[in-house]
N, C-alpha and C positions, 0 to 999 in steps of 0.2 A: 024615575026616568033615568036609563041611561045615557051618561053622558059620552057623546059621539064627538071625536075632534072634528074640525074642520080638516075637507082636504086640502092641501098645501101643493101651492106651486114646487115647492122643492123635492128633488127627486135625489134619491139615495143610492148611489153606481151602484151596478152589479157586485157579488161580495167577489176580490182580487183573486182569491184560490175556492173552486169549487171542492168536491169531495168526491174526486172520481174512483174505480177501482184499486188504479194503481196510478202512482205520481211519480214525474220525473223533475229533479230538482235542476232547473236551469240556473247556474252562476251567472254571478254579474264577469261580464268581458275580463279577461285577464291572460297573463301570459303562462301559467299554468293549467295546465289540462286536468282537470275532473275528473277522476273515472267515472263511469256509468253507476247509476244511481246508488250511492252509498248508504239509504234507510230505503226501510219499506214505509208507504203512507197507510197508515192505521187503516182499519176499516171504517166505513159511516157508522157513527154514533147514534143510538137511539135517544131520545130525550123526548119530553113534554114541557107547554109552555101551556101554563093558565090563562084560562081567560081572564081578559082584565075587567075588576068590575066598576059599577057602577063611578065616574068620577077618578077614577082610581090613574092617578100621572105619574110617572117615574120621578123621583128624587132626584135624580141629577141626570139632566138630560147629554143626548151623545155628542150633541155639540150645544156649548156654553154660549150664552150669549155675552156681549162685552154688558158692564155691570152699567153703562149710562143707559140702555138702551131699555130696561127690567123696569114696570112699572111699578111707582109709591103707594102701599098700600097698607093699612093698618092691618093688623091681625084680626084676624075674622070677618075682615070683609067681604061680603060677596062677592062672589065671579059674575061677571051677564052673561046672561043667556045669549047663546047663538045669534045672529039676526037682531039682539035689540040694538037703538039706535043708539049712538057713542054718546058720552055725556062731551058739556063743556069744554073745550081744548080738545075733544076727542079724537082728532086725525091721528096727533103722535101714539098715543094713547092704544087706538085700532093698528097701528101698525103694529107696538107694543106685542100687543096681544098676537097679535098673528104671528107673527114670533118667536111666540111659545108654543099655540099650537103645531106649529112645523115641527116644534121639538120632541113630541110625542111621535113613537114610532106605531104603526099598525102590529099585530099578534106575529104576522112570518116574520118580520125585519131580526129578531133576538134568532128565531131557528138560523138565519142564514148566516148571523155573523160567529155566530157559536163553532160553527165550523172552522171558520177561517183562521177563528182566534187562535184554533189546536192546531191546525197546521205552522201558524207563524212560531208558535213556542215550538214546535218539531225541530222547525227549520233552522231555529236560533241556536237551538241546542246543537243541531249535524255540523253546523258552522263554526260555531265553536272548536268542537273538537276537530274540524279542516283547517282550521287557523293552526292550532295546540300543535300537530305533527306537524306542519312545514316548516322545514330549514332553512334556512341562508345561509349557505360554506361559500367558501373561496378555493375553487378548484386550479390549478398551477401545474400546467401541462409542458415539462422543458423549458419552461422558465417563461411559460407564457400565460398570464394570471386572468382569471373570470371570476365573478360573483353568481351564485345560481342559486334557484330555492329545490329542493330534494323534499320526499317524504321517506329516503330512503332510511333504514335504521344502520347502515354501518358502512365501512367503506368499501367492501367487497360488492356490497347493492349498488350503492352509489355506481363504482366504474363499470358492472354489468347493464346500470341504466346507462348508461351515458357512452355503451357501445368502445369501451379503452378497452380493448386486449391484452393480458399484463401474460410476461414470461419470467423466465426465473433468472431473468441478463438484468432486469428491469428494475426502480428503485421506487417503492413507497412508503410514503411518511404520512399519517401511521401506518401502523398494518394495519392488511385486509381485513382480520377480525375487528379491528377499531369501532368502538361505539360513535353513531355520528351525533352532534350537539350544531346547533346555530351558533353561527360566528367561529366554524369549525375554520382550518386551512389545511389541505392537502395537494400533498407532493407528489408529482408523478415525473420520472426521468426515465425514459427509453433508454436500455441497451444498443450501442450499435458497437457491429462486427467490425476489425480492423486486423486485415493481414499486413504484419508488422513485422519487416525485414531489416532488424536490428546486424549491425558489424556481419551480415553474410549467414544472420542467421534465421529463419523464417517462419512464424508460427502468428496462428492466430488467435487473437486475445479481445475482451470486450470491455468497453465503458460507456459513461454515461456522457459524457462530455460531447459538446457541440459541437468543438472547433479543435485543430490538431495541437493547437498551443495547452486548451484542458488536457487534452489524453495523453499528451505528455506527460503535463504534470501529474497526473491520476495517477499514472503508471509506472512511474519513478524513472524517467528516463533523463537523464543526464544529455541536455541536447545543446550547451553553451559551445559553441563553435565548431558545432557536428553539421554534415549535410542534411539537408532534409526534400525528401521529394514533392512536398506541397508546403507551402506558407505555413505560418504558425496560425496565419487567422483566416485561414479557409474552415470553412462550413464541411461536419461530415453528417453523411443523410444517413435516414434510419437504414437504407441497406448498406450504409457500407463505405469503407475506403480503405485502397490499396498503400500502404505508410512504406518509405525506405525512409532509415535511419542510418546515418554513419557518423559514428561520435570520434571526435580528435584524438588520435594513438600517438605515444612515444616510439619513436622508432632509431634504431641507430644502424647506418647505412655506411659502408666500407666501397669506396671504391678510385683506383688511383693510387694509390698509395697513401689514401688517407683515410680519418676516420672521424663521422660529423652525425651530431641527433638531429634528428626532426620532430618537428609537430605536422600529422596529415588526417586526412580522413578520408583520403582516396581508396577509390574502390578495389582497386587491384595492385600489383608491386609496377606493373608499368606504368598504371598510373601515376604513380607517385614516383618512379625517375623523371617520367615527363617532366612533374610538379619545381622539381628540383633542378632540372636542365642537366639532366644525365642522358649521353643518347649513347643506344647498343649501337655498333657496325659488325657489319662480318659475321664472325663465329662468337660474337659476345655473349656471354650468359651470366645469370646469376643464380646466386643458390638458393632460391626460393620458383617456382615456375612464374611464368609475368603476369598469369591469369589469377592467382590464388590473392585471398585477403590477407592484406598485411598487421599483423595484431598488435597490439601493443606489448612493448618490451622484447619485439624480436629484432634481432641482427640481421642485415639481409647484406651481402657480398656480391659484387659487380669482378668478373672475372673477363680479363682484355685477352684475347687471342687472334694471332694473326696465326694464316698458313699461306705456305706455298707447298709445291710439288718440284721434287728433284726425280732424272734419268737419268740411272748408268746402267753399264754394262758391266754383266755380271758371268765367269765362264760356267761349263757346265761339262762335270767333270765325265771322261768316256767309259765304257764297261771293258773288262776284261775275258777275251772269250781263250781257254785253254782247251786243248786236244793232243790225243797220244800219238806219240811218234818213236818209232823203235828201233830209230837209226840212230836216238840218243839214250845214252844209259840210265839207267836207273836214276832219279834223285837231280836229272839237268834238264832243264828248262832254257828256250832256245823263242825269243819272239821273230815272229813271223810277218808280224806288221804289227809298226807302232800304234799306240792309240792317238786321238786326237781330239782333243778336247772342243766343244761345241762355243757358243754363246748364248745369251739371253739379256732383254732390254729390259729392266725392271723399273717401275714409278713409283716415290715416295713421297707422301704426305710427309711433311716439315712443320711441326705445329712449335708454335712458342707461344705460354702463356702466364702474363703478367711481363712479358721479357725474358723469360727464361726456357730455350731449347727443349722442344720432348723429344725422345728415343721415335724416330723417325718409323713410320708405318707405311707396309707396303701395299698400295692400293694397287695395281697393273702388271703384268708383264707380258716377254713378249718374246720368243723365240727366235733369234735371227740366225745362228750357225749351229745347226743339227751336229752331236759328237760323232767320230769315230770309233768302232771298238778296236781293241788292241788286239791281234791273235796271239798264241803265246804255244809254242810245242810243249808238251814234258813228254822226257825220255822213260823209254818203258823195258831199256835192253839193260841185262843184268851186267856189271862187271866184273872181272876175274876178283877172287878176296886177295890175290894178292901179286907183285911183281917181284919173281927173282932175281938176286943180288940185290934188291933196295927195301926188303920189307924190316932188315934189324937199323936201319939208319933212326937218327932221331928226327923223327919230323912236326913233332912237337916244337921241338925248342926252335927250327926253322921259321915257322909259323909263324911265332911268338916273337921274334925277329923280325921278321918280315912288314907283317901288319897288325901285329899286336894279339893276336891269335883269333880275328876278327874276319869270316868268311866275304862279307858283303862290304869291304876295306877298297877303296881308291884313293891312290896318291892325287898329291895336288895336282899334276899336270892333265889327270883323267885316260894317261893311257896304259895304264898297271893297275889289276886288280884283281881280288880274294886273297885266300891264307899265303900265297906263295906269287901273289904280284905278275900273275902269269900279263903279256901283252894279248894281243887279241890275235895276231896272227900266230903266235907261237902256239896259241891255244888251240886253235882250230886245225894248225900242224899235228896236234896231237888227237888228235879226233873230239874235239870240243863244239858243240855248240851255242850262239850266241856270245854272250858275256862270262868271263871266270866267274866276275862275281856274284853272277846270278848262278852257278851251279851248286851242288848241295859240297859243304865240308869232304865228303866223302869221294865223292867224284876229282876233286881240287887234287886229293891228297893222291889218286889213283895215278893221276896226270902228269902229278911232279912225282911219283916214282918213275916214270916212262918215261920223263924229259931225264934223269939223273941216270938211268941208263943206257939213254945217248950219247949225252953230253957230260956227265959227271957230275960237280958241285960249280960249275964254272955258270951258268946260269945266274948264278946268286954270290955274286963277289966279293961282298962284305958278310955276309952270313949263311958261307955257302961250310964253312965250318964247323958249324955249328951242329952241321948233320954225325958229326964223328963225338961228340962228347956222349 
């Protein structure tokens, strides 16, 4: 007879994992994302399970009973039969019993948990190795620190996962090619741009630094007692900041009649008179323009000018207009109307500077008496070559007497003049016109032949002898 268990109140759940075509492996909740199914679930298993035979109980049943509860029995005792009635004490006894029969499974219960078992070992195994890959680094973003789990393999994966866009302004520790490990740290520090207008001069430059007091120092700038156009502990963003730098120059500054160093870091040379209580007036300059930067170890010169403006009157001398006339001889010239000289009002700048006089410059003038021109006859009639009775006299030596043998000769009183001191009316007695001393030697000499053959030598009282040697 085969032995049949009793059925049992107790009922064995459904097995946890069926054995479907394909399996998706759900995780337990976590703040790391899974990717979509990382094994395939095997296919169904073929198997066979024997029949169980007669009497035939498993060894060790799927769930243990506690050892008080297992009833005392010698070996080789019979089992009772189904349905006979309990011995003596028997309540505990039949519980006992029932007990054990629950513990016996029916033929399907091993197919369905057969399954299950292979999946949990799948699943234990895929877990594993999701554990094995994840990381925990410490990511450091401009100095702003996270801890994170990665399954990236290096750190170029990593900042592509985690969406950092790196440039080549940019700083990372380690490099990109870096193997990544748990309990890794990486550095990352953004490039920012900085148009930096050091001493006047302007160029753009990059660092990593946060704040203008780093990019200083990053960048070797020497900023102890220089201007600066934003704080030392202003924040600069990843696009950007406009920097003016002006570092303290020696300068040595002239003016006054002195000569004194400074320390400045003024933007321009007028700034730095300002700085110093230097002020231009007037036509003040210096030898540097007041816009330009002043550098260190330049000399820069304050130059004092004062002007004024003077007017005078200045003449303007007249022209001489000559035309022939043939009533006078050859070689005599005879004015016809004097000239007369004009005016003119002229303006000059008077500059003095440091104290000392310039050569005066004529900025203005101004016409106020138009000249006269002077007319002037010249004779155009020949004269005889020579006068009878007086051409063998010496008139030379007379001359030479006279006025030193000097045509254009006036004595001091102004009313005798040329070779032979003629007066002016005697001269014109003689057919002369104008002045003697404006006629030519030639003419003079023709004149005083004709006066000595009127008059003799008595013309010339003192060196009227002279004609006979």
């Amino acid at each position: 007879m085969a032995y049949e268990p009793a059925e049992s109140s107790y009922e064995v759940p459904e097995p946890l994992y069926g054995a479907p075509e394909s399996m998706a492996y759900e995780p337990a909740e976590s703040s790391y994302e899974v990717p979509e199914p990382f094994y395939e679930a095997p296919e169904p298993m073929a198997y066979e399970v024997p029949e169980p035979t007669p009497y035939d109980v498993p060894e060790l049943p799927l769930y243990e009973a506690p050892a008080s509860s297992l009833p005392s029995r010698s070996p080789g005792a019979a089992v009772p039969a189904m349905g006979a009635p309990a011995r003596a004490g028997g309540r505990a006894e039949a519980r006992r019993a029932a007990r054990r029969r629950r513990t016996v499974e029916k033929p399907g219960t091993l197919r369905r948990l057969l399954p299950q078992a292979l999946v949990v070992a799948f699943l234990a195994g895929g877990t594993s190795a999701f554990v094995a890959n994840d990381k925990a680094v410490q990511v450091s973003v401009d100095g702003v620190p996270r801890t994170m789990h990665t399954f990236a393999d290096d750190v170029q994966e990593l900042l592509e996962d985690e969406g950092l866009d790196i440039t080549g302004h940019d700083i990372i520790a380690p490099a990109p090619g870096a193997a990544l490990a748990s309990g890794d740290q990486i550095i990352v520090r953004y490039g920012r741009p900085v148009m930096l207008t050091l001493d006047g001069r302007r160029r753009r430059v990059w660092t990593t630094a946060r704040t203008v007091d780093g990019a200083l120092r990053q960048l070797g700038v020497r900023a102890d007692g220089a201007y600066l156009s934003a704080s030392r502990s202003s924040a600069i963003s990843r696009t950007g900041l406009a920097l003016d730098v002006r570092t303290e120059r020696t300068v040595t500054l002239m003016a006054d009649g002195s000569e004194r160093t400074i320390r400045t870091n003024a933007a321009s040379v007028r700034e730095m008179l300002e700085e110093v209580g230097i002020a231009l007036r007037g036509q003040d300059t210096t030898s540097l323009p007041l816009t330009s930067f002043p550098r260190d170890g330049q000399t820069i010169s304050v130059t004092r000018i004062t002007g004024a403006k003077a007017v005078r009157e200045e003449p303007i001398d007249f022209e001489t207009e000559k035309t022939g006339d043939p009533s006078l001889a050859v070689g005599t010239e005879a004015v016809a109307r004097p000239g007369r000289p004009g005016a003119r009002r002229v303006t000059y700048a008077l500059r003095t500077v440091n104290g000392v006089l310039q050569k005066p410059k004529k900025i203005a003038e101004e016409v106020v008496r138009e000249p006269v021109a002077q007319l002037v006859k010249v004779g155009t009639r020949r004269l005889p070559d020579s006068v009878p009775s007086a051409d063998g006299m010496n008139w030379g030596a007379l001359a030479q007497c006279e006025s030193g043998g000097r045509p254009g000769a006036v004595d001091p009183s102004g009313a005798y003049g040329g070779l032979y001191q003629f007066d002016t009316q005697t001269w014109h007695a003689l057919g002369g016109g104008g002045r003697p001393q404006d006629a030519s030697a030639a003419e003079q000499t023709y004149r005083a032949k004709m006066l000595f053959v009127q008059r003799g030598a008595s013309p010339w009282p003192h060196c009227g002898r002279r004609l006979y040697r």
